[in-house]
LUMBABA-819562 format. One record per residue (C-alpha): residue in one letter; x negated, y negated, z. Coordinates in steps of 0.1 Angstrom, whole numbers, plus 5000, padded with zeros to 4 digits. Layout:
N
pt type = A | X = X | Y = Y | Z = Z
...
! end
This chain:
361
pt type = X | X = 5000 | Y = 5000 | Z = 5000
pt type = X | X = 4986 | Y = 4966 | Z = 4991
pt type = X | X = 4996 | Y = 4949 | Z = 5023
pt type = X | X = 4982 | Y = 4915 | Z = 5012
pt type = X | X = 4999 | Y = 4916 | Z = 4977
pt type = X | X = 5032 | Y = 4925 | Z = 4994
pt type = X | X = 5034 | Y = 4893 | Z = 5023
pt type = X | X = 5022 | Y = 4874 | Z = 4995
pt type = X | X = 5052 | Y = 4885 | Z = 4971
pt type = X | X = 5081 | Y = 4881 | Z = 5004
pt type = X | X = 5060 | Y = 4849 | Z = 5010
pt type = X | X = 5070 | Y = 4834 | Z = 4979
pt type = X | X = 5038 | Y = 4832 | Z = 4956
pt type = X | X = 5039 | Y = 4845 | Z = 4926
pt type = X | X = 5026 | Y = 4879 | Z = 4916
pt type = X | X = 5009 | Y = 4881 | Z = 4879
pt type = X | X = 5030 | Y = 4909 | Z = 4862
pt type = X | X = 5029 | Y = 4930 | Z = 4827
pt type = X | X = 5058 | Y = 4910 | Z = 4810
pt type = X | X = 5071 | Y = 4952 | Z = 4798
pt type = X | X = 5063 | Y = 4968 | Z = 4833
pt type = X | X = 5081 | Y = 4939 | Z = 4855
pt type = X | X = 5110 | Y = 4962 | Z = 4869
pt type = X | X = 5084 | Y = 4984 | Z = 4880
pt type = X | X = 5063 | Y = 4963 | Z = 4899
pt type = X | X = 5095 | Y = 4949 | Z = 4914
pt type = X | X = 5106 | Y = 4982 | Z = 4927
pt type = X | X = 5071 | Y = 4986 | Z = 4942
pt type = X | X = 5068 | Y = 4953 | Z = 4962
pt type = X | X = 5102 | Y = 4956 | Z = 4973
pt type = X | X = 5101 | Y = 4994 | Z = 4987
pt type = X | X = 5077 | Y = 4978 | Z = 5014
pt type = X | X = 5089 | Y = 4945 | Z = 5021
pt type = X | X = 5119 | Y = 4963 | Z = 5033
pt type = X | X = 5099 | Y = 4984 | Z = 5055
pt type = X | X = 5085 | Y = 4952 | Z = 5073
pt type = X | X = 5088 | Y = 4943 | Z = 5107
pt type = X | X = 5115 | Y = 4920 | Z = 5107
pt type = X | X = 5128 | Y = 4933 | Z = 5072
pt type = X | X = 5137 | Y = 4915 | Z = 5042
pt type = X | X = 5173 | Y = 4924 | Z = 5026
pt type = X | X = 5171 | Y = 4925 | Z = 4985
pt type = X | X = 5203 | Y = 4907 | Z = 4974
pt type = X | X = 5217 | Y = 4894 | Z = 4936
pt type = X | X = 5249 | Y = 4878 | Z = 4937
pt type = X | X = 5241 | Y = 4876 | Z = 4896
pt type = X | X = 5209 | Y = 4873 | Z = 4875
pt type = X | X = 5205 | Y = 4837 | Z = 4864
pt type = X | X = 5182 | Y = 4830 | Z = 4832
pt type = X | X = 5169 | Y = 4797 | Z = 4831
pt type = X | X = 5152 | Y = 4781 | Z = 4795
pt type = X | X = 5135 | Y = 4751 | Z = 4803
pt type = X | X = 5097 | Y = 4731 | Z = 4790
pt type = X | X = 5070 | Y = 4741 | Z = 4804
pt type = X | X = 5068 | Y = 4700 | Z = 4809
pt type = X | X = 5100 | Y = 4703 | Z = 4834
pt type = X | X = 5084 | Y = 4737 | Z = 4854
pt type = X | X = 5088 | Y = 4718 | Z = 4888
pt type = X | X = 5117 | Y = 4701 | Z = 4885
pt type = X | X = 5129 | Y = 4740 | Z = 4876
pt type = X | X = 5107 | Y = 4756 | Z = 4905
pt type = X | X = 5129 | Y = 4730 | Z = 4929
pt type = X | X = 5160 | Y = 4740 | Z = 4909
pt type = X | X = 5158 | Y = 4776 | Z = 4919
pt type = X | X = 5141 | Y = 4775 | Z = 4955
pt type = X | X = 5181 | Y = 4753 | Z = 4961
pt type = X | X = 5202 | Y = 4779 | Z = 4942
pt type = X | X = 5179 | Y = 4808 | Z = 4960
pt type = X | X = 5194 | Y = 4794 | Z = 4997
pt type = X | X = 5226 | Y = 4796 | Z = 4991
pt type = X | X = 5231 | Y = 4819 | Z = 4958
pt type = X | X = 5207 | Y = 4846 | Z = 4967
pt type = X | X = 5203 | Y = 4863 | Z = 4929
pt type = X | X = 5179 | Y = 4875 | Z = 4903
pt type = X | X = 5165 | Y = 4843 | Z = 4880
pt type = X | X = 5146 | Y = 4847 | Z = 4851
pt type = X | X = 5130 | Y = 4814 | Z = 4845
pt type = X | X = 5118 | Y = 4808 | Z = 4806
pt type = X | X = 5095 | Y = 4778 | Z = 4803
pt type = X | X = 5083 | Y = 4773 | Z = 4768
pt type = X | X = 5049 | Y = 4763 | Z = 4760
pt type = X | X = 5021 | Y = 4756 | Z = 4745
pt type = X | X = 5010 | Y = 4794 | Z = 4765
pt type = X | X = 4995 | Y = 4811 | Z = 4737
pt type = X | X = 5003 | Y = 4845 | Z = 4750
pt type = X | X = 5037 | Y = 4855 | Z = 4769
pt type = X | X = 5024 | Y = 4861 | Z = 4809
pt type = X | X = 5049 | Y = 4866 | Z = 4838
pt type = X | X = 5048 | Y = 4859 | Z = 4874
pt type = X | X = 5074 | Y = 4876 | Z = 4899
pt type = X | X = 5079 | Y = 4866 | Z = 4932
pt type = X | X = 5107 | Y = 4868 | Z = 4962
pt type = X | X = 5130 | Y = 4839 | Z = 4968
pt type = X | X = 5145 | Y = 4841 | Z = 5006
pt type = X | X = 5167 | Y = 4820 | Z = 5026
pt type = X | X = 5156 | Y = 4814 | Z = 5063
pt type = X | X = 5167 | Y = 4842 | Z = 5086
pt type = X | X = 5195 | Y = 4839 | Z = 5110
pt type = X | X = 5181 | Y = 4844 | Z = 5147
pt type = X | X = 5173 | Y = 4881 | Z = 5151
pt type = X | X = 5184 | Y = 4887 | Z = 5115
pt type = X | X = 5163 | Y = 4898 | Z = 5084
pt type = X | X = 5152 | Y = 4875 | Z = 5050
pt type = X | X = 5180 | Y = 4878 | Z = 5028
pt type = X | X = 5162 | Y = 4874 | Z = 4995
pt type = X | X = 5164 | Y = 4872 | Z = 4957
pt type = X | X = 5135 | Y = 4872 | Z = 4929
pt type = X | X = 5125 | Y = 4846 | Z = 4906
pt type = X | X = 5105 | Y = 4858 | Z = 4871
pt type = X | X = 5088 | Y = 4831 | Z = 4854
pt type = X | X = 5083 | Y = 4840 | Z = 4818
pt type = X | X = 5054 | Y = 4819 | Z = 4798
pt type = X | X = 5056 | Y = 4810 | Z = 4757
pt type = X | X = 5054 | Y = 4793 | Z = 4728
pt type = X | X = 5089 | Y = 4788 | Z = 4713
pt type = X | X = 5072 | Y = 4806 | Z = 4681
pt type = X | X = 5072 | Y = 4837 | Z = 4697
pt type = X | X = 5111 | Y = 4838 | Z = 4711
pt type = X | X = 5116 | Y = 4865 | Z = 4691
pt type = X | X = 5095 | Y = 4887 | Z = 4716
pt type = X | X = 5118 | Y = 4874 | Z = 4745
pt type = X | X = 5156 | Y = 4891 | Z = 4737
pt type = X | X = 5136 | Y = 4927 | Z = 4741
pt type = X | X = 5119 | Y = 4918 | Z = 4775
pt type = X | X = 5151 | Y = 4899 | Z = 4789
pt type = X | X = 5176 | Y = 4919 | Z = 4785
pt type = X | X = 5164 | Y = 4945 | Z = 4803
pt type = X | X = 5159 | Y = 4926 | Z = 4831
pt type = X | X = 5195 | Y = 4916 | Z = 4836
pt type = X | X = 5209 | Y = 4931 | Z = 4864
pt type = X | X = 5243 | Y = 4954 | Z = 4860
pt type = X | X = 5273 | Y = 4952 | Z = 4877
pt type = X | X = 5267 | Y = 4912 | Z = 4887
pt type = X | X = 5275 | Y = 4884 | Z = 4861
pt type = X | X = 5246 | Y = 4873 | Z = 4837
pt type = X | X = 5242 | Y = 4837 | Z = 4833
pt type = X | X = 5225 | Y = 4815 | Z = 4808
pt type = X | X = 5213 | Y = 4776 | Z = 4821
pt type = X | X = 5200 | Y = 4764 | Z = 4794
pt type = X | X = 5177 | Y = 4730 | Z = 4804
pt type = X | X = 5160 | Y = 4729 | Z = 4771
pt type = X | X = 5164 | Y = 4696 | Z = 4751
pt type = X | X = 5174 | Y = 4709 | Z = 4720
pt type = X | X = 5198 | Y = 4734 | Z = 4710
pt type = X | X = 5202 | Y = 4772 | Z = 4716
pt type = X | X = 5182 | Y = 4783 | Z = 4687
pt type = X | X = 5193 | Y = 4809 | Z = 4665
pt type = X | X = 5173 | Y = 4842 | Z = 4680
pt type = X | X = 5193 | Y = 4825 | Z = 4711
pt type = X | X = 5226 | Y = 4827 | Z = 4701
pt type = X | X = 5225 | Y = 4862 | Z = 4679
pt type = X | X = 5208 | Y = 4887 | Z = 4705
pt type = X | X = 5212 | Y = 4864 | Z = 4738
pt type = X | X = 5239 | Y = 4848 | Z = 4742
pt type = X | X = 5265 | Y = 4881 | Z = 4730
pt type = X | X = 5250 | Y = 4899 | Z = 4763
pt type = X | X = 5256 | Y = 4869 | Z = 4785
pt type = X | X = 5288 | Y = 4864 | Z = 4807
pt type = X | X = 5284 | Y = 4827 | Z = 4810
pt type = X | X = 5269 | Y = 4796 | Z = 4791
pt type = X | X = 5254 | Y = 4764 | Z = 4811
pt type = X | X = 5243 | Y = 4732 | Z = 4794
pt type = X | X = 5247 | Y = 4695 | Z = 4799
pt type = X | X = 5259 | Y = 4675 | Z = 4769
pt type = X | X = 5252 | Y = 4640 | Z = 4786
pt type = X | X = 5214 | Y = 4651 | Z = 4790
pt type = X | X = 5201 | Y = 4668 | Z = 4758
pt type = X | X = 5195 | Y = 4652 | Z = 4729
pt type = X | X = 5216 | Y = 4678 | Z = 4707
pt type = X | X = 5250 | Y = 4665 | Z = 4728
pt type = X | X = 5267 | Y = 4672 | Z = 4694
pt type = X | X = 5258 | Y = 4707 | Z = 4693
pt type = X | X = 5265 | Y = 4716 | Z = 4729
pt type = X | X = 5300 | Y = 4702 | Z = 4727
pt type = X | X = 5305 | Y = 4719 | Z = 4695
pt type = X | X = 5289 | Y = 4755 | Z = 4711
pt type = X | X = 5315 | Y = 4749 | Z = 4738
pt type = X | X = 5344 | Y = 4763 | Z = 4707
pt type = X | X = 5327 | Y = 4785 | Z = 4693
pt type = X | X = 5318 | Y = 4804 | Z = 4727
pt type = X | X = 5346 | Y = 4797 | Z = 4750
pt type = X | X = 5327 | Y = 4808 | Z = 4785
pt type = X | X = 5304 | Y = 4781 | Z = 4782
pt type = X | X = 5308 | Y = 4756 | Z = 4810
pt type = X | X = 5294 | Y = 4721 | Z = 4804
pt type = X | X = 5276 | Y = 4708 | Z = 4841
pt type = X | X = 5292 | Y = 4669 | Z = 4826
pt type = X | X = 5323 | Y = 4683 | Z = 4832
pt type = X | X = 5319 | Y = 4698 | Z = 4866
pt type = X | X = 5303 | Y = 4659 | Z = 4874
pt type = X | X = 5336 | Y = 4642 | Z = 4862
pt type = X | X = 5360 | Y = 4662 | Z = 4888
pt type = X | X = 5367 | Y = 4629 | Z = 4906
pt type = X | X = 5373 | Y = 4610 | Z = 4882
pt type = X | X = 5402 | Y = 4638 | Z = 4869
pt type = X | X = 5413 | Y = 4640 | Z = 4902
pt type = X | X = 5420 | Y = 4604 | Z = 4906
pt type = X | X = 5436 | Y = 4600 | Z = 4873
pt type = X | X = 5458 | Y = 4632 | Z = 4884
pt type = X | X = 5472 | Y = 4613 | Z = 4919
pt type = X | X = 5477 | Y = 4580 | Z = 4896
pt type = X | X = 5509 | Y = 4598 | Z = 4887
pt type = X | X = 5518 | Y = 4618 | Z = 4917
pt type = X | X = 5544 | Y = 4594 | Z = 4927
pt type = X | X = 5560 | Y = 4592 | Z = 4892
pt type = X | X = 5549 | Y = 4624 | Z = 4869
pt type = X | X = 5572 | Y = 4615 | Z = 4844
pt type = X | X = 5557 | Y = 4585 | Z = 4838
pt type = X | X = 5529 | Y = 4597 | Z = 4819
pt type = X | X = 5551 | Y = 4598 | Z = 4787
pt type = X | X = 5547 | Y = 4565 | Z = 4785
pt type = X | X = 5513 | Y = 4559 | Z = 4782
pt type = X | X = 5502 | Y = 4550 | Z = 4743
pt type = X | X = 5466 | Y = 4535 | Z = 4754
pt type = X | X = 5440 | Y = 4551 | Z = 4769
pt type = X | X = 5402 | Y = 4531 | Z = 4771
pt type = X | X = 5370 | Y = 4540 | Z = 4790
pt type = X | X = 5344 | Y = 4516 | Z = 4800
pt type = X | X = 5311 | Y = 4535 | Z = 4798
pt type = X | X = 5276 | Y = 4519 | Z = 4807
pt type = X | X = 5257 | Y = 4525 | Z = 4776
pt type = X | X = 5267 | Y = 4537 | Z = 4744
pt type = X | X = 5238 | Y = 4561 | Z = 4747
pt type = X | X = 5230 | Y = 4592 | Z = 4763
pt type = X | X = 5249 | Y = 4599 | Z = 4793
pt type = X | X = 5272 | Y = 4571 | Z = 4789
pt type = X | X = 5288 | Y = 4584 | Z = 4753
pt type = X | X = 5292 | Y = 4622 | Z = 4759
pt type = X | X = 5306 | Y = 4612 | Z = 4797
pt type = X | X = 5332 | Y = 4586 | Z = 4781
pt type = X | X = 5341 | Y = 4609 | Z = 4755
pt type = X | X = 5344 | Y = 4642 | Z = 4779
pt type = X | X = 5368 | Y = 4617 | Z = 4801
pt type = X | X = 5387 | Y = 4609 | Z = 4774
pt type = X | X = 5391 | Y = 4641 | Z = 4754
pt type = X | X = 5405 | Y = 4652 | Z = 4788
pt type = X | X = 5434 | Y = 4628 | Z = 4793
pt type = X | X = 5443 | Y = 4624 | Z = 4763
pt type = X | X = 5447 | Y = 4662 | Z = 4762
pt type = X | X = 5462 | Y = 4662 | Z = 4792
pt type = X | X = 5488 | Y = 4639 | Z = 4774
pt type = X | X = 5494 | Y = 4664 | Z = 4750
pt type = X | X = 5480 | Y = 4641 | Z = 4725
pt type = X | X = 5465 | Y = 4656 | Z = 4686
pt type = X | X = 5435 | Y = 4641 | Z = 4668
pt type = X | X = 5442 | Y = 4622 | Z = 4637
pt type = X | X = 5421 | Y = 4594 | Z = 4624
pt type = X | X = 5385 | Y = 4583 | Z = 4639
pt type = X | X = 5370 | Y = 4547 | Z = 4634
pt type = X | X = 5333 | Y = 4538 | Z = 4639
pt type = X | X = 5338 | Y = 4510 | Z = 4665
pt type = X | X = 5347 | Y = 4535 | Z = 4695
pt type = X | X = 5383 | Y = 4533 | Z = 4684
pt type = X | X = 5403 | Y = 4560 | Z = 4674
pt type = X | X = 5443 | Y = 4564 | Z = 4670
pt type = X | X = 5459 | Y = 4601 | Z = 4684
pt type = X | X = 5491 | Y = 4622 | Z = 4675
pt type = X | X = 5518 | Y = 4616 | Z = 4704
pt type = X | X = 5545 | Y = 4643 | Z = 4714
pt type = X | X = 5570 | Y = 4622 | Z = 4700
pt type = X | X = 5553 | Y = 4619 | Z = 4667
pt type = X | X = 5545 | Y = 4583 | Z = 4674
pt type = X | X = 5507 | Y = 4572 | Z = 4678
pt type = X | X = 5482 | Y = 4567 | Z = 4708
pt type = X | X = 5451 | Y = 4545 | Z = 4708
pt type = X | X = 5416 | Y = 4557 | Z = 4727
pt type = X | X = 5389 | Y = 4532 | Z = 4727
pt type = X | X = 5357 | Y = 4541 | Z = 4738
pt type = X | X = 5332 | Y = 4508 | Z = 4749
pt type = X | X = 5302 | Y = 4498 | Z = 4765
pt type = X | X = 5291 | Y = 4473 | Z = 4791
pt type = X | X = 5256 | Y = 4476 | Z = 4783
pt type = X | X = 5245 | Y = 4479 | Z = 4821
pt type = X | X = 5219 | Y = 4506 | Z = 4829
pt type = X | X = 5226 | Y = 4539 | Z = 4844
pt type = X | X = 5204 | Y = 4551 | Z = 4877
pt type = X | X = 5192 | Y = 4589 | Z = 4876
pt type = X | X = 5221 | Y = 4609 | Z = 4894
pt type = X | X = 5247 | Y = 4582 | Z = 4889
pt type = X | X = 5277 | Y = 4580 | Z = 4867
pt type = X | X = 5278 | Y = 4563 | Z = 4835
pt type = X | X = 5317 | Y = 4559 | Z = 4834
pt type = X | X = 5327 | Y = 4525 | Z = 4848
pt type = X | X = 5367 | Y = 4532 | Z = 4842
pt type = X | X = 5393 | Y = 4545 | Z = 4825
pt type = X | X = 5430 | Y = 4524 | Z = 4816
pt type = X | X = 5455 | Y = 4543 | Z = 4808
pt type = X | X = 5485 | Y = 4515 | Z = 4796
pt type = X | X = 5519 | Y = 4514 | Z = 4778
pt type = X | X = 5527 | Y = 4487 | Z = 4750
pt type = X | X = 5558 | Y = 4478 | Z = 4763
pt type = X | X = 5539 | Y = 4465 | Z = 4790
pt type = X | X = 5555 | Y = 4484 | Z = 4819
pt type = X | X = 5527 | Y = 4501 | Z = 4830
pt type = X | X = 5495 | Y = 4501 | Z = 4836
pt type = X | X = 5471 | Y = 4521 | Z = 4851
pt type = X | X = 5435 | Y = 4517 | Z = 4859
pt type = X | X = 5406 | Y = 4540 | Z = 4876
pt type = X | X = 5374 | Y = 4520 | Z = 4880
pt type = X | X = 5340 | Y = 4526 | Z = 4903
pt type = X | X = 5344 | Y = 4504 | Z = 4934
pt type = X | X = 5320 | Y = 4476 | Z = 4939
pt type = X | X = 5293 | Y = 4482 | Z = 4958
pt type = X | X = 5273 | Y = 4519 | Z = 4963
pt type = X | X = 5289 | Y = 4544 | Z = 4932
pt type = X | X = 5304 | Y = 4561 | Z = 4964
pt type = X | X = 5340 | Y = 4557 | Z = 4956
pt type = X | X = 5364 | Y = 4555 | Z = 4929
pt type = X | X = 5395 | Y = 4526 | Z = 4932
pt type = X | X = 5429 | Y = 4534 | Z = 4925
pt type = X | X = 5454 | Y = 4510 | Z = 4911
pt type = X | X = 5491 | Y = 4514 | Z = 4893
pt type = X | X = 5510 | Y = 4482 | Z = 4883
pt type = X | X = 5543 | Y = 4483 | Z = 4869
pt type = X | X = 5557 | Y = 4451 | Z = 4857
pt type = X | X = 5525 | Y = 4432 | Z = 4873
pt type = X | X = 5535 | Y = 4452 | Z = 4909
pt type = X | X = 5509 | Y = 4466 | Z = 4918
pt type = X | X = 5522 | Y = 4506 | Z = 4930
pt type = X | X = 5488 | Y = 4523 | Z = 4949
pt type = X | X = 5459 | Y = 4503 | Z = 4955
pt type = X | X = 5437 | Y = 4526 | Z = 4969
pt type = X | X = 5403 | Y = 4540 | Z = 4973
pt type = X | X = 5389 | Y = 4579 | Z = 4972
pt type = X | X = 5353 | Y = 4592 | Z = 4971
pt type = X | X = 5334 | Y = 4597 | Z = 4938
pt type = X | X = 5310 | Y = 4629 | Z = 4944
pt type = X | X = 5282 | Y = 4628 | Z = 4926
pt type = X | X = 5267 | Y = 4658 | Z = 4920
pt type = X | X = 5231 | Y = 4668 | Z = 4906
pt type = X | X = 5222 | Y = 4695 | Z = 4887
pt type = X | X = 5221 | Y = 4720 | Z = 4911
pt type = X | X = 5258 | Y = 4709 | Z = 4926
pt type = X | X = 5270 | Y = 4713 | Z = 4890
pt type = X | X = 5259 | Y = 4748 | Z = 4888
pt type = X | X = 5270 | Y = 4764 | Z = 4918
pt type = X | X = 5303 | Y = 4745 | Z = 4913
pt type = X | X = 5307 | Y = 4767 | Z = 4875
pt type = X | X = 5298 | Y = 4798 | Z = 4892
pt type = X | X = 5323 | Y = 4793 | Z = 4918
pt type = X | X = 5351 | Y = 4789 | Z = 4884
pt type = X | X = 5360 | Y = 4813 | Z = 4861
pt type = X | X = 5339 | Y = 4822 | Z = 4830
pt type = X | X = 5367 | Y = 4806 | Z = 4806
pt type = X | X = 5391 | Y = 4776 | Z = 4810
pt type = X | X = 5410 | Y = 4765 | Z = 4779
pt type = X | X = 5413 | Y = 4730 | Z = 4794
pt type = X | X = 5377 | Y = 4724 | Z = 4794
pt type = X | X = 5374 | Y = 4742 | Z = 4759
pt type = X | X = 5401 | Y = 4718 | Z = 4744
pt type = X | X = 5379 | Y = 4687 | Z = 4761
pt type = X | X = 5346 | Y = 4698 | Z = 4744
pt type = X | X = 5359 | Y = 4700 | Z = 4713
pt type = X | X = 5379 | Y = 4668 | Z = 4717
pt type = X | X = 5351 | Y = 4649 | Z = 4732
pt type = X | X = 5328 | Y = 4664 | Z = 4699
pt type = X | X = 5355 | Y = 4648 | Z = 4674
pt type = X | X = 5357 | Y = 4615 | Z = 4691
pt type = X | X = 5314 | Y = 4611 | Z = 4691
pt type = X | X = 5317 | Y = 4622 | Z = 4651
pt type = X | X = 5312 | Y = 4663 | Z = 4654
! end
């Protein structure tokens, strides 16, 4: 027994592994880390496969040493490279023990490579995902999943991560969104407050919501996040409103299919402010009828983005001024909020591919 290599393994530091013998050397650290003193107990909620830059490996090394304390599971970390051969480290991932109790632990493997060589990486991954527990994909690369990706991946995958509002291929993502329904984009997951609110606007007076013909968002930039968040938020209400698609200008505005046959109005526009890291580029959302009844109105409080205000007016009365709190939620949050929901939700499905039309897909 290689006592040294095994404390250093349930220590967390990584272990230098054959990228075709990892499974072995797993089951051969693990026997006697089990056997320890104290103990360690090996448990995978799921196996979690992460693609990322090599550039962004500690932002990802902090990524999973959060989702390892409170989602014990296998990840299978991909960081693409300049690495001109494929290596692999493997080490445990544990969550302080209770008092008395053992290490509950996962594993992390970190797979090295060149993107030129992803062609090697379906035959060593697959393998590796666990049965019985979910698979999921995170994918934190900037660009698109590529085509080995999609054809010999994604097919053996339960569930799809990405975030529109950060990659530069926002397009793509939304559009992915259709064409595999149990991907979950993390933007979504960060607007729930901002649904929510919208949702109690109306609890008073459901039926009011026919009325609305007018829906515009107030977005920080008309860049990346701001664009993909204001068209996500709209996509989604005016879904919610049972509102179709029909013509798209290139100002932001675009006119929508009512129920009734009649015709809604979404305008999309920027305040040209700048967006802090972690913060949310949506600034609010109007919802408004053009008889001039109604009007409602969601905006970010003044002050710290901690809270979101609250306000329906109905012939310039206003109904519920009011104030609830904006979570905003990083990367991490996001995640363990999608594995806590189901793998598909038509809703969300419907808003991607809404949001894609509005930003030109």
């Amino acid at each position: 027994m290689d006592e040294p290599r095994n404390a250093a393994f349930l220590g967390g530091l990584p272990i230098a592994a054959d990228p075709t013998t990892i499974d072995r050397v797993l089951t051969e650290l693990w026997g006697p880390a089990s056997d320890t003193e104290h103990g360690a107990s090996r448990l995978a909620l799921g196996t979690i496969v992460i693609g990322a830059e090599e550039r962004d490996a500690a932002v990802v090394e902090g990524y999973c040493q959060r989702l390892a304390a409170v989602y014990p599971c296998r990840m299978i970390v991909v960081l693409v490279g300049d690495e001109p051969e494929l290596r692999a480290t493997i080490q445990a991932t544990c969550r302080p023990a209770t008092e008395g109790g053992p290490l509950v632990c996962g594993e992390t493997i970190v797979l090295r490579t060149r993107l030129a060589d992803e062609q090697r990486l379906p035959g060593i991954i697959l393998p590796l995902l666990l049965p019985d527990v979910l698979a999921t994909l995170w994918w934190c690369l900037r660009q698109a999943p590529t085509q080995v990706a999609r054809t010999e991946v994604l097919p053996l995958i339960d569930r799809l991560l990405v975030d529109s509002s950060s990659s530069e291929a926002s397009l793509e993502l939304l559009a992915l969104q259709a064409e595999w329904p149990a991907t979950a984009d993390l933007t979504w997951f960060a607007q729930r407050s901002w649904r929510e609110a919208v949702a109690q606007l109306f609890d008073a007076e459901p039926a009011a919501s026919a009325e609305v013909d007018r829906l515009a968002i107030i977005t920080a930039s008309r860049h990346q996040p701001g664009a993909v968040e204001a068209a996500l938020l709209g996509g989604w209400a005016a879904g919610q409103l049972g509102w179709k698609p029909a013509h798209r200008a290139g100002d932001g505005h675009s006119t929508w299919r009512r129920p009734d046959g009649s015709t809604g109005h979404v305008d999309l526009t920027w305040n040209g402010q700048q967006v802090p890291r972690n913060s949310c580029a949506v600034q609010a959302l109007t919802l408004s009828a053009d008889s001039g009844e109604w009007v409602w109105r969601v905006s970010q409080h003044d002050g710290p983005h901690t809270s979101l205000a609250l306000e329906a007016r109905r012939n310039g009365i206003s109904q519920v001024p009011r104030l609830l709190p904006l979570d905003v939620l990083d990367p991490v949050d996001e995640v363990l909020a999608a594995l806590e929901r189901p793998l598909r939700n038509d809703t969300r499905t419907r808003t991607a591919r809404y949001a894609s039309w509005l930003l030109g897909g």
